[in-house]
C-alpha positions in Angstrom: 0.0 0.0 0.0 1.1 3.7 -0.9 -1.8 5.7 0.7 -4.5 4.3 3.2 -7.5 7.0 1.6 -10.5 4.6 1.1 -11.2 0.6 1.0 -12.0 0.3 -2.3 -8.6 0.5 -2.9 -8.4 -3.0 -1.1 -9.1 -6.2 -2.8 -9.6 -9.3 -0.1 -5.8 -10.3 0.0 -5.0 -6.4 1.0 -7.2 -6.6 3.8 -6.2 -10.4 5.0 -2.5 -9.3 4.9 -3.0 -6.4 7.3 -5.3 -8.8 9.3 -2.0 -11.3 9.1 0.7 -8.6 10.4 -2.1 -7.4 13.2 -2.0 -11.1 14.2 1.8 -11.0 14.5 1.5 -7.9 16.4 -0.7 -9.4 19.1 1.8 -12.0 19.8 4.8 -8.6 20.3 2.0 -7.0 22.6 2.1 -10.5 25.0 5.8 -9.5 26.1 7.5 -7.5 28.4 9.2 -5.2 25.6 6.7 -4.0 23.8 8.3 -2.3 20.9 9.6 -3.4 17.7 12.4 -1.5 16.2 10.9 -0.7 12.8 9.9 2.3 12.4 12.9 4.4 14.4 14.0 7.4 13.2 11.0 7.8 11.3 8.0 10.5 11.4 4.7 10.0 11.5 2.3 13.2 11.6 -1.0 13.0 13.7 -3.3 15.9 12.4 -6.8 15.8 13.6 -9.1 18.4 13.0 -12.4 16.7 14.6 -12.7 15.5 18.0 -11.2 11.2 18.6 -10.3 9.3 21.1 -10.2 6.0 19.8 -8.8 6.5 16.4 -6.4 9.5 17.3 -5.2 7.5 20.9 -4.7 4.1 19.0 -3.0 5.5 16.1 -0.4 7.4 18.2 0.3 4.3 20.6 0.7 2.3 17.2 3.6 4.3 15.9 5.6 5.0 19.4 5.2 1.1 19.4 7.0 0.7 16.0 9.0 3.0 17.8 8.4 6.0 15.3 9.0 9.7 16.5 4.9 11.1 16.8 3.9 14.8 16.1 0.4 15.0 17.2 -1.0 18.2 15.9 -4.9 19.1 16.7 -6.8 22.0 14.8 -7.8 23.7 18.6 -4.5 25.3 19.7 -2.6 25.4 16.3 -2.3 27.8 13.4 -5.7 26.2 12.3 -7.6 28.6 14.7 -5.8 31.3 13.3 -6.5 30.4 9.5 -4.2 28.8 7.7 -5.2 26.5 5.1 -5.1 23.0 5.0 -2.7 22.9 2.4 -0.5 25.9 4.2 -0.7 23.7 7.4 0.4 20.3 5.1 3.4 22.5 4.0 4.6 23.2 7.4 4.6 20.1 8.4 6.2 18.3 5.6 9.4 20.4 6.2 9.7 18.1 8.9 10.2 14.7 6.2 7.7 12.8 8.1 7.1 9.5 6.8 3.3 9.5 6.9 0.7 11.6 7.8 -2.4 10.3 9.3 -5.3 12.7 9.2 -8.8 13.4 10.0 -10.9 16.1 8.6 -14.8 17.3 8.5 -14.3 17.2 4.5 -14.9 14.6 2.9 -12.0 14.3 0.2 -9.7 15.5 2.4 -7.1 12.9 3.4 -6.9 12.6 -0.6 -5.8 15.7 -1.4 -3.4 15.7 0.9 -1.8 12.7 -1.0 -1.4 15.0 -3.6 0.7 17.8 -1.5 3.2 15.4 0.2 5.5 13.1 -0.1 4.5 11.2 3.0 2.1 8.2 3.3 -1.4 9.4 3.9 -3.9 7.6 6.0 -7.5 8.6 6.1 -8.4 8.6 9.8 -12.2 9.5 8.4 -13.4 12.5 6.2 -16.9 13.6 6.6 -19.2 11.8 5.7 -17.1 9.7 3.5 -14.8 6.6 4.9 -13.0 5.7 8.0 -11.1 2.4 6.3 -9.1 1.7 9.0 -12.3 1.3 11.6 -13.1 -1.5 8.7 -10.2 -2.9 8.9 -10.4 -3.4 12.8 -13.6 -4.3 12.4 -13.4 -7.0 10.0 -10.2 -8.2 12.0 -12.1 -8.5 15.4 -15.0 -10.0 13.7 -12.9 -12.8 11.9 -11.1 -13.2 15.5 -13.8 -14.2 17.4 -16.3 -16.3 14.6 -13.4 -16.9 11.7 -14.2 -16.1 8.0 -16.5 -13.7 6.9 -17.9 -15.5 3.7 -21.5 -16.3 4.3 -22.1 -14.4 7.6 -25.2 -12.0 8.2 -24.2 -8.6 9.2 -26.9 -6.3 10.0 -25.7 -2.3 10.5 -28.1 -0.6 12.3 -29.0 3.2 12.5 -27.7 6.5 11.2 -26.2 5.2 7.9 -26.7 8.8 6.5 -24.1 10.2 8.8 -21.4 7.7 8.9 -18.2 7.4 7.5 -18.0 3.9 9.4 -21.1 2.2 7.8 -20.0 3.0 4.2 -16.3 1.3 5.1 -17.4 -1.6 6.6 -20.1 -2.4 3.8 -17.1 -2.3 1.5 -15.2 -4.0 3.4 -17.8 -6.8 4.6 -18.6 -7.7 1.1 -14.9 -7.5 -0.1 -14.8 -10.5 2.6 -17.8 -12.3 1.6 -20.6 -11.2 4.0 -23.8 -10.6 3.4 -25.2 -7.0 4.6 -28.2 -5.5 5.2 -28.5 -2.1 6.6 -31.5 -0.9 8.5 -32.8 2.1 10.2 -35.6 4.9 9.8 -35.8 5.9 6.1 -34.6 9.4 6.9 -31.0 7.9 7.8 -31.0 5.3 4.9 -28.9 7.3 1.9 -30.9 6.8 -1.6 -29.5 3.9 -4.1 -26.9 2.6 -0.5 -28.1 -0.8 -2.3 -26.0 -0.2 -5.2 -22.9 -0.8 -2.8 -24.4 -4.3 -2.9 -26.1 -4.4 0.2 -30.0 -4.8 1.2 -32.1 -2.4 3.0 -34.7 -2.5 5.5 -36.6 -0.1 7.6 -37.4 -1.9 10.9 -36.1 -4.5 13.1 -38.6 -7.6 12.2 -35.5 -9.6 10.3 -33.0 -8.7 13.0 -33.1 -12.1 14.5 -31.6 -13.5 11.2 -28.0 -11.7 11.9 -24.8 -13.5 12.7 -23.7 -9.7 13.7 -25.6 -6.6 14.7 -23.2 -3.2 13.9 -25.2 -0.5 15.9 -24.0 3.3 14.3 -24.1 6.2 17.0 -26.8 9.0 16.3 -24.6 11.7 14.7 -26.4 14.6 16.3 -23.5 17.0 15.5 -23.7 16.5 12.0 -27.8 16.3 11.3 -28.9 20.0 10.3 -32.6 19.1 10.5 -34.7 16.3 13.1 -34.3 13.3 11.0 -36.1 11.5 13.6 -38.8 12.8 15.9 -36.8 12.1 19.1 -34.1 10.1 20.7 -36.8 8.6 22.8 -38.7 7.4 19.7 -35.8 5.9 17.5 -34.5 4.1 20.7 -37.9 2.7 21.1 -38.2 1.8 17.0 -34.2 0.8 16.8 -32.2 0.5 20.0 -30.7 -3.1 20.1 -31.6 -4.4 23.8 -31.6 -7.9 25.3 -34.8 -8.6 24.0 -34.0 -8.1 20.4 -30.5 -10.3 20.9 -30.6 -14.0 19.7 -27.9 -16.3 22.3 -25.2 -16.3 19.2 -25.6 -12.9 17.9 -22.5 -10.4 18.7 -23.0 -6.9 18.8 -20.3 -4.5 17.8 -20.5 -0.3 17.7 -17.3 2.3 16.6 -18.0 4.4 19.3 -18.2 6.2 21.3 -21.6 5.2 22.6 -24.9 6.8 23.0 -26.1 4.6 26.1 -29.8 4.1 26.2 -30.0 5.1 22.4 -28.1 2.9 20.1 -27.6 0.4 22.7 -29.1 -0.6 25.8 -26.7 -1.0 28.7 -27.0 -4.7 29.5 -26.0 -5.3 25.8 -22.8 -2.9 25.6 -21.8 -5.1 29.0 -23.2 -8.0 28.0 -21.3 -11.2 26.8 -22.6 -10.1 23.1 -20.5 -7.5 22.9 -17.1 -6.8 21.0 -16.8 -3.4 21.7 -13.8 -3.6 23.8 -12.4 -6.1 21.1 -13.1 -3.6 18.8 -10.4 -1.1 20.9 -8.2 -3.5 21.4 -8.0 -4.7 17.7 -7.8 -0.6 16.9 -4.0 -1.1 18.3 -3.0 -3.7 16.2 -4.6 -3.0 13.0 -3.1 0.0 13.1 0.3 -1.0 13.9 -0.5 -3.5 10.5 -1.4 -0.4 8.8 1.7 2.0 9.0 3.7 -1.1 8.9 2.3 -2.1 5.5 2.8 1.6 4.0 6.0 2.4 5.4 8.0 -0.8 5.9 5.9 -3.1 2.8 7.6 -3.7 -0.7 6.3 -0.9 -1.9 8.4 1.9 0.0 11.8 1.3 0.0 13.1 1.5 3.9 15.7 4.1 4.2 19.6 2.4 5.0 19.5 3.9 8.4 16.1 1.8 9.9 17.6 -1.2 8.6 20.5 -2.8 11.4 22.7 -6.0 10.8 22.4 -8.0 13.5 18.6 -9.7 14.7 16.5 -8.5 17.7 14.6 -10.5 19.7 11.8 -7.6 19.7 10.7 -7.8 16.2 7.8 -9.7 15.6 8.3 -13.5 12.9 9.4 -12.8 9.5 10.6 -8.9 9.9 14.3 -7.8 10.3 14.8 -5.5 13.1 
């Protein structure tokens, strides 16, 4: 991988290969040493310009764990609030020569104009409305973690699809992996012609008990304009997945963070159903996969001075330290 910008640019062996490294990385986050040499001396760039916790926290802990040099750079506090364009502010920081640049940005588009401005390794850490491909990725690692392939399985993703970034990565990504989706949710938060993506719709729950896996989406309140439902209190009584909507095998996963009592009723978030702290977890490794794949895969070539004779002990099976 050059760029990380959206998962269409993934066929199925992209996405098992990152799965593979996580994997690797798992067994490096078991030891005592938790670092692997492979990314030192190197930069990686952390520019957010929405609020994260998840995405921006996992990402950072992923590179000082490849033991990369971070620059974590958030719009509130920087040259942002003062004006200076995106482009201006990608300028600034590429006199620095960092190695990739992992961003997030209200517009979507954004991460891929970037690409074009630097020299770095871009990863889309969400843009609008748009994609989030690395929450796919976790996602479709944690799911094939805990119930194995994909191909054949029912996912159901439940909610505001309008508003999410997650829901339109993990289709592609589902499908690219040989699941079956359906989306459902009140027709005000299903997007016109979704099924073209090559997934079906519904409106209510009636079918829900058919699902291998129930994806709730959070109600993105900062980003509706207009009441696209008539209250919280009605959609979590039309839509919120609860106990008594839950077969016994169905797992429940959500990107968070979580509206409780809305998307999800509390026994289910702490219930044995859920992934969601799988979900975290896998964040970590994925994401360590992903940097490694764009900076240290075949198609970069690593710089002399990350590359050292002798074997350590701290990098994880098949990867010179």
């Amino acid at each position: 991988m050059r760029h990380l910008l959206s998962v269409d640019d993934l066929d199925r062996a992209d996405i098992e290969r990152v799965c593979d490294r996580a994997r690797s990385f798992a067994e490096v986050g078991r030891r005592d040493i938790k670092k692997v040499p492979t990314l030192r001396g190197r930069t990686v760039v952390s520019l957010f310009y929405e609020a994260s916790t998840r995405t921006a926290s996992s990402f950072e802990l992923a590179a000082k764990r490849l033991s990369a040099d971070v620059v974590s750079v958030k719009s509130a506090g920087s040259s942002v609030d003062k004006g200076e364009s995106l482009r201006d502010t990608i300028a600034t920081l590429s006199a620095y020569e960092p190695e990739a640049i992992v961003i997030r940005s209200p517009e979507a588009g954004a991460a891929a104009l970037v690409a074009g401005w630097t020299e770095a390794a871009v990863v889309n850490a969400g843009d609008g409305k748009h994609e989030h491909p690395s929450q796919a990725l976790l996602d479709v690692y944690t799911l094939i973690d805990h119930v194995g392939p994909l191909d054949g399985k029912r996912i159901w993703i439940v909610g505001d699809v309008a508003h999410s970034r997650v829901a339109r990565s993990c289709i592609r990504a589902f499908l690219t992996m040989g699941a079956e989706i359906t989306v459902a949710g009140p027709p005000t938060l299903i997007p016109r012609g979704i099924e073209a993506l090559g997934c079906d719709v519904a409106y209510d729950l009636d079918g829900l008990g058919e699902a291998d896996v129930v994806y709730a989406l959070r109600m993105q309140r900062e980003r509706m304009r207009q009441a696209f439902v008539p209250s919280l209190r009605e959609y979590a009584v039309n839509y919120q997945i609860d106990a008594r909507r839950l077969g016994p095998r169905q797992l429940v996963m959500h990107p968070g963070p979580v509206n409780r009592g809305v998307e999800l009723a509390a026994d289910v978030i702490d219930g044995p159903a859920s992934l969601i702290t799988a979900q975290v977890a896998s964040g970590l490794l994925v994401r360590m996969a992903i940097l490694y794949e764009i900076l240290a895969g075949g198609e970069r070539p690593r710089p002399l001075s990350t590359v050292r004779p002798e074997a350590s002990e701290d990098a994880p099976i098949g990867e010179p330290a």
